[in-house]
FIKOLKE-224043 format. One record per residue (C-alpha): z, x negated, y. Coordinates in steps of 0.02 Angstrom, whole numbers, plus 50000, padded with zeros to 5 digits. Layout:
BEGIN
ZXY;...
! end
This chain:
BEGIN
550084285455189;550654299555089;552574304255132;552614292955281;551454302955400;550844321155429;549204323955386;548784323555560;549184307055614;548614301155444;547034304455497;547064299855674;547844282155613;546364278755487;544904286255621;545334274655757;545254257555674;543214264555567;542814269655784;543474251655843;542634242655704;541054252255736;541054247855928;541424229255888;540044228355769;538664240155817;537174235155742;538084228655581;537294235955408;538974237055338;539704253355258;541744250955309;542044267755243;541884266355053;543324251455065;544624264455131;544994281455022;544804296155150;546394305955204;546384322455135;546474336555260;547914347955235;547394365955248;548954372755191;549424386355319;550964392555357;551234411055321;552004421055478;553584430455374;553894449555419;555664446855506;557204457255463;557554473055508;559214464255588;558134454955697;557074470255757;558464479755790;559434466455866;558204460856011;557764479356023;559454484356054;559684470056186;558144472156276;558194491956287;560044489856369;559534476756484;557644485756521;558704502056548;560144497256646;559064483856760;557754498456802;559234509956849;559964497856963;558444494257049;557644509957086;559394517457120;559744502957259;561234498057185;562574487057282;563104471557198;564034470057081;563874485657001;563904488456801;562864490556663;563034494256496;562374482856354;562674483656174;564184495656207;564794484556313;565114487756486;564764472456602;565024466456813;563254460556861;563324449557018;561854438657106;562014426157010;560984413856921;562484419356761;562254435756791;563474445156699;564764437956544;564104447656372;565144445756235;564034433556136;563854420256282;565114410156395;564554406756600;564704388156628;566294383056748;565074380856911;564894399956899;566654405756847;567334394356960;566624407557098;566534426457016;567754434256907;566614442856806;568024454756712;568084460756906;566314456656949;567374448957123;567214430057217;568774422057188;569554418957363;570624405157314;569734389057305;569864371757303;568964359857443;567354353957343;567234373057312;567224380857494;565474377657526;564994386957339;566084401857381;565414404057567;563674403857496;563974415057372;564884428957487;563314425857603;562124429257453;563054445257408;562924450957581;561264448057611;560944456857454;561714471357499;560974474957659;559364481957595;559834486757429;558084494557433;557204479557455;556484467257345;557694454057381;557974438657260;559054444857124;558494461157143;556964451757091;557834441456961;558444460256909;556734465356895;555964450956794;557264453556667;556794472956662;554944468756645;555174456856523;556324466056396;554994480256408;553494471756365;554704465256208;555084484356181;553124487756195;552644473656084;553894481855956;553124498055961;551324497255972;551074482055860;549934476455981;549344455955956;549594446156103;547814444256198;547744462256173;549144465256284;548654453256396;546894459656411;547674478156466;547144482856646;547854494956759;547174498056905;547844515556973;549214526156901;548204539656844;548214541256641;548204553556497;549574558356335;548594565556193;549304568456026;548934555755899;549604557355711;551454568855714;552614559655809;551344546055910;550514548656053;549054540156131;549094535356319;547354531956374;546894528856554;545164521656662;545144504356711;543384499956799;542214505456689;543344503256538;544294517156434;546014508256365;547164514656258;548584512256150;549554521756039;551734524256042;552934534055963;553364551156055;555014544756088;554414529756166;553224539556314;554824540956433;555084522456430;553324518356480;553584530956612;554944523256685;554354505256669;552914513456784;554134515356896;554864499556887;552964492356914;552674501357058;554514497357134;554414478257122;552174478057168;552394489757284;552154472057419;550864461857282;549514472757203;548964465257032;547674472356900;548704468756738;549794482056659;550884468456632;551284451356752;551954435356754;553224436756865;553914419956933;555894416156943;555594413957114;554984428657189;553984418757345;552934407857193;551194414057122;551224431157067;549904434256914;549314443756756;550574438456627;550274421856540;550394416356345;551894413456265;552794425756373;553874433056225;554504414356190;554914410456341;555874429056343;556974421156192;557294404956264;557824415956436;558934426556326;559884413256226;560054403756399;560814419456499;561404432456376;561404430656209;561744412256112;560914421955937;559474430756017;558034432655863;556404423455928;555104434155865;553394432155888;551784445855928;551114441855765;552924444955686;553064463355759;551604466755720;551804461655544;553124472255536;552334488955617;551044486755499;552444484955347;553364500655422;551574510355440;551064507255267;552674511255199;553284527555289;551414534355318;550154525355227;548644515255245;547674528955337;548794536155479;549134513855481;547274511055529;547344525155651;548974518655740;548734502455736;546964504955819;546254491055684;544914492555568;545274493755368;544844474055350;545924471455474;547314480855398;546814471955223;547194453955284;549114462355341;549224464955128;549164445255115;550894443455216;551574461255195;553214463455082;552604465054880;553034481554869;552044488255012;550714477754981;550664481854780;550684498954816;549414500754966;548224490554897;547414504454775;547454515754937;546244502455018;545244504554875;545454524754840;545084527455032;543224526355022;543234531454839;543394547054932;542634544155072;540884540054990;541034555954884;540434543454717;541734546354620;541564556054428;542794560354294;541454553554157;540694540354248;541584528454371;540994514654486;541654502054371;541344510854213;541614525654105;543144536154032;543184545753873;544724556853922;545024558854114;546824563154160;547544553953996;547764537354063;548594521853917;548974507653979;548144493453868;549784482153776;549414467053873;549944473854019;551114461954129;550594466154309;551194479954406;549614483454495;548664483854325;549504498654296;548284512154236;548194527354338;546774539854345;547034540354541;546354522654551;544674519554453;545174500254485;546554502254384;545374508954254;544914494854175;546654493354079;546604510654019;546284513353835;545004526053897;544114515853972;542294514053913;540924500953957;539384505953880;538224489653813;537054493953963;536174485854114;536854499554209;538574495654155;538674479154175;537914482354367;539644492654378;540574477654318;539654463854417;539544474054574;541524477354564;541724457254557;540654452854683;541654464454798;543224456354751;542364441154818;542094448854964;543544453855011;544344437254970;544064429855148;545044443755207;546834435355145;547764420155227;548354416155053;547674411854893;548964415354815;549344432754870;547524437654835;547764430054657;549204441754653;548234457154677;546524454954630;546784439554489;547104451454343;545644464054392;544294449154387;545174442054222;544994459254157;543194458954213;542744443954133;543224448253960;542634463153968;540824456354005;541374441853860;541524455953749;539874464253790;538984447353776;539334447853577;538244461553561;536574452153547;536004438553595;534564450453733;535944459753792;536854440953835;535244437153931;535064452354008;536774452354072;536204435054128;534704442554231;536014456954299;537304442954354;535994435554468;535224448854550;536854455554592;537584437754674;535954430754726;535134446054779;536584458354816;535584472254696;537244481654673;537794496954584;537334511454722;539294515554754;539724497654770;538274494254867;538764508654995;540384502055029;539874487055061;538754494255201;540244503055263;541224490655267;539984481655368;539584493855492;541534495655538;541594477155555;542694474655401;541464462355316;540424450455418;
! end
């Protein structure tokens, strides 16, 4: 079956004939299972990629014109057609299903066949099979016109677009995963800014019983200001709970708290209507890539405190963040509660000793960048020249203790292969290092032996590693 199905339907295809055979003979002795090899279950999963900075910045771009321009329009009462500005582009909008003619998409014909859009005018001269269109159309644009303050259709249309590019534009900036956004509540417009790290704020606000927050960039507070506005405007008629709604195309359908998928469905909106190379971009692809802009610009600290996750949390985004970032935050992780826990000694170390503190020399077999000795990193120790591991119980605790929380930490990566990457030459390290003190004597084998098991079986760890651990526990970034 290999090559001619996916694992999936391998597996369905070879599960129904064992069930059929099983309800034609029920009471048969028979084993069928043996006779037919079992399919194996692909567990390969597919890594989200951090997308380009072209891609951010080119639904950003997009979405912040349209957001803009659409709020303007709206809570100005602007006539149709009036114009708008998007990507430097200035553009007729008319109530139209094709509302306006961007550079990077064409109208079909039953739509220019109506409205100039160069003028953002009806085109008076028309054929027979088009009088009916045109007449409609003028209606439409006078009906829209007569309460530009109301909620009409395309006003509504208008306003579905605006909502929509925003909650792309907050996606973007707070990183936020999707049920998180989904989950936000807001029940009154009554809400707090407080200063967060330089340049973020924190808007936090009362919803029941609830406190919710969420943390933006400075610059980013007037937009969320305005798309209160634009809330208010276009709920002012339909009261909802959610921050955020699923507003239908038709403004007289089902009105409720936005739905899943909503940023797909965004895409497939924009590539119909405006933009034939609009970027799909996922939640879990933004906020890949706030966590790969955090860690780079600001570190693995003020990332935590952003991205309101806790340091396990951020650990998994090493697995799928770019090499460099990851390479280079990954002693932070390690160095943050180093410091934290107050453990750390310029003789004695958590995972060993050093004969000359602040003279670190790298060992010749060096060949992986994160092995790179520095005296900033006891991890790193371990292929230092300086580094000493004494033929001790104590010692090999250090070691063993150091391993185990390796282990640990494994189920915290979405691939093997990226945890091989950054951990693999640490444990190899490990290993020989405990080879080498096994060649001492034959006791000193066994009691490493004896130390080996009550550190995996009964988790008697070295007291540093052993406090982490709890940490790490008690902030829920170890189960």
């Amino acid at each position: 079956m290999a090559g001619k199905w996916a694992y999936h339907t391998a597996i369905l295809k070879q599960t129904c004939p064992l069930n059929v055979i099983h309800r034609l003979f029920p009471h048969s002795v028979n084993n069928f299972k043996p006779a037919l090899p079992k399919v194996p279950v692909n567990r390969i999963r597919n890594e989200t990629e951090v997308p380009t900075e072209q891609a951010i910045a080119h639904s950003l771009a997009l979405c912040t014109d349209v957001f803009n321009e659409f709020t303007d329009a709206i809570l100005n009462a602007a006539k149709y057609p009036f114009q708008a500005k998007i990507l430097n582009e200035k553009l007729w909008v008319i109530p139209h299903l094709y509302l306006c003619h961007p550079l990077n998409f064409s109208p079909p014909e039953v739509s220019t066949g109506i409205w100039c859009y160069e003028t953002g005018t009806l085109k008076e001269q028309q054929p027979k099979h088009r009088v009916k269109i045109y007449n409609k159309a003028l209606a439409v644009l006078s009906e829209e016109n007569r309460s530009p303050q109301a909620l009409t259709p395309y006003r509504h249309r208008l306003g579905k677009w605006a909502h929509d590019c925003f909650l792309l534009m907050f996606t973007a900036n707070t990183g936020m995963n999707e049920q998180q956004i989904r989950d936000l509540e807001w029940l009154t417009d009554e809400y707090e800014i407080v200063p967060s790290v330089q340049g973020f704020r924190t808007i936090k606000w009362r919803a029941g019983r609830k406190i919710q927050s969420f943390t933006i960039a400075t610059s980013f507070v007037k937009n969320f200001k305005r798309y209160l506005e634009l809330r208010s405007h276009i709920t002012r008629d339909r009261p909802l709970n959610s921050l955020f709604i699923q507003l239908p195309v038709l403004m007289h359908n089902r009105w409720k708290p936005l739905s899943a998928n909503a940023l797909r469905k965004l895409g497939d909106a924009m590539r119909m209507y405006f933009d034939s190379g609009f970027p799909f971009l996922s939640y879990r692809q933004f906020r890949l890539y706030k966590y790969n802009y955090l860690l780079s610009k600001f570190g693995i600290v003020v990332a935590s405190q952003i991205m309101q996750s806790n340091l396990g949390t951020i650990s998994k985004a090493y697995s799928t963040a770019a090499d460099e970032v990851a390479t280079k935050e990954i002693s932070a992780y390690y160095n943050l509660f180093s410091e934290t826990l107050k453990k750390r000694k310029h003789e004695s170390m958590p995972s060993g000793h050093c004969i000359e503190p602040g003279n670190a020399i790298a060992l010749i077999d060096i060949q992986h960048p994160i092995s790179e000795p520095d005296c900033a990193n006891f991890i790193t120790c371990l292929f230092c020249e300086k580094f000493v591991a004494h033929a001790t119980k104590n010692d090999v605790r250090k070691l063993l203790s150091l391993k185990y929380f390796l282990y640990e930490i494994r189920h915290q990566s979405t691939s093997t292969v990226e945890y091989d990457t950054l951990n693999g030459p640490t444990l190899q390290q490990i290993e020989l290092i405990i080879q080498k003190l096994r060649t001492t004597s034959k006791e000193f084998s066994a009691a490493i032996d004896q130390v080996e098991e009550e550190v995996f079986t009964k988790e008697a760890l070295s007291d540093y590693w052993s406090a982490l651990i709890d940490n790490l526990v008690r902030i829920g970034a170890l189960a």
